[in-house]
C-alpha positions in Angstrom: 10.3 -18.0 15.0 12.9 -16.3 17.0 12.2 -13.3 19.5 13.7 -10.9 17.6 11.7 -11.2 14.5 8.9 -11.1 16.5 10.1 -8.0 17.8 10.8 -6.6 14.9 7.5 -7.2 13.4 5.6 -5.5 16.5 7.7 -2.9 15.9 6.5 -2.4 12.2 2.8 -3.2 13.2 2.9 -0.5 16.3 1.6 -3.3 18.8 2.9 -4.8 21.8 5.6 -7.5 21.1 4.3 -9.5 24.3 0.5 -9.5 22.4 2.0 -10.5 19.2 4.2 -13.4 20.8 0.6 -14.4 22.6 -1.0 -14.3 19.4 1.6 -16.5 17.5 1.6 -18.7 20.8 -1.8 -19.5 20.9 -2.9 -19.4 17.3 -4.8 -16.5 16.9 -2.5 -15.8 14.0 0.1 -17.9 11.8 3.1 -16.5 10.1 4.1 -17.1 6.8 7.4 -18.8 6.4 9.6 -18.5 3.6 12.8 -20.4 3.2 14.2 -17.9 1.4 13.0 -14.5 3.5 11.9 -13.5 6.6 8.3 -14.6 8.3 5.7 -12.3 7.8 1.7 -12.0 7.7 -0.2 -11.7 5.2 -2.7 -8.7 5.1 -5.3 -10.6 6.0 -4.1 -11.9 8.9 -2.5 -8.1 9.8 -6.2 -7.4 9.6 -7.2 -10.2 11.9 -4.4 -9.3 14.5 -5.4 -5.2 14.4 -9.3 -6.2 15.2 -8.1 -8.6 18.0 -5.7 -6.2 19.6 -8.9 -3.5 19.4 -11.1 -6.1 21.1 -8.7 -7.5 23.7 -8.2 -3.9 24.7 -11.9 -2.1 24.5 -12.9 -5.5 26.3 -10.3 -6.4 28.7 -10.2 -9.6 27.6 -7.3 -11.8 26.8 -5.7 -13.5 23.6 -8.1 -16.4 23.4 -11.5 -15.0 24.4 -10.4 -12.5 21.7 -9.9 -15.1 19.1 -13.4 -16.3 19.6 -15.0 -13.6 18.8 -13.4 -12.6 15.8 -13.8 -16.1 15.1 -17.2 -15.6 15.0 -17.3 -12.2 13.5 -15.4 -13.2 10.6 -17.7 -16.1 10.4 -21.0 -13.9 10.2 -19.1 -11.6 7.4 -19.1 -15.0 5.5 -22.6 -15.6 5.7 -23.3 -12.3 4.9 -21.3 -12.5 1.9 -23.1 -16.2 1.2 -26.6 -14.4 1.8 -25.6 -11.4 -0.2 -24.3 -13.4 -3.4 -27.4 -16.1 -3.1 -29.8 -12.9 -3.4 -28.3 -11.2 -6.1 -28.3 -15.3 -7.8 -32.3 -15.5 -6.7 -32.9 -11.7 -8.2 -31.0 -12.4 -11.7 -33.2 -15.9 -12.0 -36.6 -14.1 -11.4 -35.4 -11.4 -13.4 -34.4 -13.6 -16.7 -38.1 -15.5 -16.4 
């Protein structure tokens, strides 16, 4: 991916093309690549990158200690959601007895 898209896309996202290239660098996010168009991120992934430029910042942390903690946060949504869906499961069984 060349600088310039990279540039371009910080531009569009309002964040800091250095923390994007980081980002891309490291991992934290992956951009989509289309023969046919430009790269781009998907929007959950423009979601990921927003939360770990909020982190990195109200932290003062950098890039990777950033990805592990949305790591894990995105982690515990998904065993919330697991927890959530097995309860409603558990509920509609005890309710159909």
């Amino acid at each position: 991916m060349s600088s310039e898209h990279l540039l371009m896309l910080a531009t569009l996202m309002e964040i800091e093309s250095e923390f994007l290239e980081e980002c891309v660098r490291c991992g934290a996010v992956r951009l989509e690549a289309d023969p046919e168009s430009s790269p781009e991120f998907t929007p959950s992934q423009l979601a990921r990158l927003r939360r770990l430029q909020r982190l990195c910042r109200s932290l003062d942390i950098d890039v990777f200690a950033g990805c592990i903690i949305v790591d894990l946060i995105e982690r515990m949504d998904e065993l919330q959601r697991e927890l959530q869906r097995r309860r409603a499961m558990a509920q509609d069984e005890s309710a159909g007895r």
